[in-house]
N, C-alpha and C positions, 0 to 999 in steps of 0.2 A: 231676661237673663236668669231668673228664677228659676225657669219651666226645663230650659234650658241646662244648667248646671245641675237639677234634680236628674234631667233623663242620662248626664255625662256620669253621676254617682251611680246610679239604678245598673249601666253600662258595667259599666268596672267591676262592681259585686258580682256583674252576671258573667265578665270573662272569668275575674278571678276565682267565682264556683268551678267554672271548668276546670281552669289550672289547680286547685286542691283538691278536686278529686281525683285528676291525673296524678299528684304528687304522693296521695292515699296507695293509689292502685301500683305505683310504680315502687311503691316504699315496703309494699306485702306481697310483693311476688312471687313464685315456687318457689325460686333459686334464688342463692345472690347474685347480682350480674354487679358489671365495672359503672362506675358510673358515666351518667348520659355527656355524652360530648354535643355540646350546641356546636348548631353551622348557621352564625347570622349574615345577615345581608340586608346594604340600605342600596334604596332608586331616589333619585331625587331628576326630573327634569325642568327644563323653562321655556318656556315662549314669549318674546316680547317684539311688539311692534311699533312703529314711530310712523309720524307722517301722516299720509292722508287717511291713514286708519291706526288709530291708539287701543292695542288689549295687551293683555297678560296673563298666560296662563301658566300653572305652576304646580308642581303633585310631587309628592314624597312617601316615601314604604320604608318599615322595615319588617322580616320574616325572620322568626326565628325557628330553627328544628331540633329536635334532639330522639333519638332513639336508642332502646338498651332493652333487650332479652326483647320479650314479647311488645313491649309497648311505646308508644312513638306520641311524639306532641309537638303541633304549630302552635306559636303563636306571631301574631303578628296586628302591624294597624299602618292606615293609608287615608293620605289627607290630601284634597284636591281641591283649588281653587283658581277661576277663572273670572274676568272682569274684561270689558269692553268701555270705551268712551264714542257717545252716541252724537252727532249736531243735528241740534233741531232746528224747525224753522224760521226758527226769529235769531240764528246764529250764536248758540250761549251749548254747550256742549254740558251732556249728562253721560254720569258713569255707572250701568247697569252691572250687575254683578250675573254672569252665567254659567258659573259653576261654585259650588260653595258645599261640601261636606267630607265628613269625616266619618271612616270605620275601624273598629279595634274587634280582632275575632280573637279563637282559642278554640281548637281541635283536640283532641285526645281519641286516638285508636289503640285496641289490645287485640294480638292475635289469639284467637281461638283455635284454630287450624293453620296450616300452613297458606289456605287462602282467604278463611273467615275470620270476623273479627267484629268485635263491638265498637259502639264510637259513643261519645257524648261532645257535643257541639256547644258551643256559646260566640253569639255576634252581638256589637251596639254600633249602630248606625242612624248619622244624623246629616239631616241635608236641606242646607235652608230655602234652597233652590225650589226642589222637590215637593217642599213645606212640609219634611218630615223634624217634627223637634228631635225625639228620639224614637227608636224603634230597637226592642232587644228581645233576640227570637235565642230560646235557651233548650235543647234536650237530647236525649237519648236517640240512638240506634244503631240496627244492625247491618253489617255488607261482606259484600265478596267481593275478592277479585279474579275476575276473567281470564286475565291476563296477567302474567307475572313476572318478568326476567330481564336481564341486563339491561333491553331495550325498549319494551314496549310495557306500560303498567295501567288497565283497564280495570275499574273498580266503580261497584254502584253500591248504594246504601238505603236504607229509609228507618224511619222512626219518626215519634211523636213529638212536635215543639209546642212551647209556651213563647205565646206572642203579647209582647207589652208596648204600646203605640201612642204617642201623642203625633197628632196632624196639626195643623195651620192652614187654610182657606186662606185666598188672596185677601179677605178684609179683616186678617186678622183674627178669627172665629178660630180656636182650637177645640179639637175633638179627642178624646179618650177613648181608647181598646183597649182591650185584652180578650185572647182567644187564645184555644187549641185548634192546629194546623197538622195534618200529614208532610213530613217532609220527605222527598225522593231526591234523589241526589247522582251523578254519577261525573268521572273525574278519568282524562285519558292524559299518559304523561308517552312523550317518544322523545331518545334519546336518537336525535338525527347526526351527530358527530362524537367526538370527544369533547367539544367546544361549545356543543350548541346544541339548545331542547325545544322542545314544542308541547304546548297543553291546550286542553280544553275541558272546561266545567260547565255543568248546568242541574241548575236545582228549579225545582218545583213546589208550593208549597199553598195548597188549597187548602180554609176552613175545613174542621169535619163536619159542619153541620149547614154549611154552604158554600159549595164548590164555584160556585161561579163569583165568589171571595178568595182571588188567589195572587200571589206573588212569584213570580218567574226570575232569577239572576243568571246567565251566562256569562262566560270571560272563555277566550281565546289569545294566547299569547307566544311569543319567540322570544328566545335568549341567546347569544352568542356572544362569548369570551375575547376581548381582544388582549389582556392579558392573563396570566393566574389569579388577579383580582379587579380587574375589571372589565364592565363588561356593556353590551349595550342590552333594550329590553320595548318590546315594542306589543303594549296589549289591547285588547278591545273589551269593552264592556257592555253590557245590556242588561236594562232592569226594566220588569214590567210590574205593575200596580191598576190589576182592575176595576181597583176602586181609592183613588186618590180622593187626595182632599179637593174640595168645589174650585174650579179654576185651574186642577193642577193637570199637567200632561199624565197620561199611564207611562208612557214608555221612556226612559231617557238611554241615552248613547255614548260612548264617550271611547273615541282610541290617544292610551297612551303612550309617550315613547320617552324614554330614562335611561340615565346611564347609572350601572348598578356597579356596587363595589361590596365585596365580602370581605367579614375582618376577622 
């Protein structure tokens, strides 16, 4: 619980860095602009089964955005849990847990040009499944976008992160990191209606001093409106880890589906 609630503190510090530096940058800007109007939104979905197969799976989000003159700021955090009840052979039923983690992020971009822009990044991500305690990947960098207007918004990034890690092996063994990692990033947003969007992200994000030490995240998602505030939301996930803790999978998967509401 210890190791634990140290990597949920270490987390926080490292969104909340993001967020005051964004506040710094957006507080000394050329001009005075109006102030930022936030646009939040929660997901929350469920799955539950009875009968001759007992799980539960269960995920919840909230994002928030704000933009004003040049500069723009996510934050947001997403919590997912899944459980199964297993019968074994002597008829006595056991309840595995197969999904269990939590992430809180915080983005901050400033435009430099009308398509360039800096960025400084912060995530804490914790997954017991995984047998990640904590992992909080914090830094700088620069991007453009490709693409820019009503409908279509293509943008890649890259810059340098600090990676802080505690693992867990299946017997219990925890391990300590800390490294710097190149991070490559790029993020495509389409507006397919008035109603309804489509995205797709993937980062990259290898040691600089060994590349075949790397971390991989994609997400692919749809959104569509069935009122002005709600709506439904159906995403995929994929994380790869070339080097997990002893016992633990590299890759995990996960598609989820929520009904979202903005307020």
């Amino acid at each position: 619980m210890q190791k634990t609630m140290a990597g949920v503190q270490v987390g926080i510090l490292a969104v909340a860095a993001v967020w005051g530096s964004a506040a710094v940058v957006c507080a000394q800007g050329d001009k005075p602009v109006a102030p930022p109007v936030w646009s939040t939104s929660l997901a929350a979905g469920l799955n539950l089964t009875r009968g001759n197969s007992e799980t539960l799976a269960a995920n919840g989000s909230v994002r928030s955005e704000a933009k004003t003159g040049k500069n723009g700021v996510i934050l947001g955090a997403e919590v997912n849990y899944g459980e199964a009840e297993q019968t074994q052979a002597d008829g006595t039923t056991e309840t595995e847990k197969t999904v269990d983690n939590e992430r809180a992020y915080a983005q901050y971009r400033r435009l430099l040009t009308d398509r360039a822009f800096a960025s400084l990044n912060g995530e804490a991500l914790m997954d017991d499944v995984a047998g990640i305690n904590y992992r909080i990947t914090v830094g700088p960098g620069a991007g453009y976008y490709f693409l820019k207007d009503d409908v279509n918004t293509l943008m890649a990034e890259a810059g340098p992160v600090y990676i802080l890690e505690e693992d867990e092996d299946q017997a219990g063994n925890t391990t300590k990191d800390d490294r710097w990692a190149l991070r490559a990033a790029e993020r495509y947003d389409l507006k397919l209606s008035a109603t309804a969007k489509f995205w797709e992200m993937a980062e990259y994000l290898p040691t600089f001093d060994d590349f075949d030490n790397y971390l991989v995240n994609a997400e692919a998602g749809v959104e569509a409106a069935m009122t002005t505030r709600v709506g439904l939301r159906l995403v995929g996930q994929y994380k790869y880890n070339s080097r997990p803790a002893e016992g633990r999978e590299k890759g995990d998967s996960a598609l989820i589906a929520a009904v979202t509401v903005k307020l």
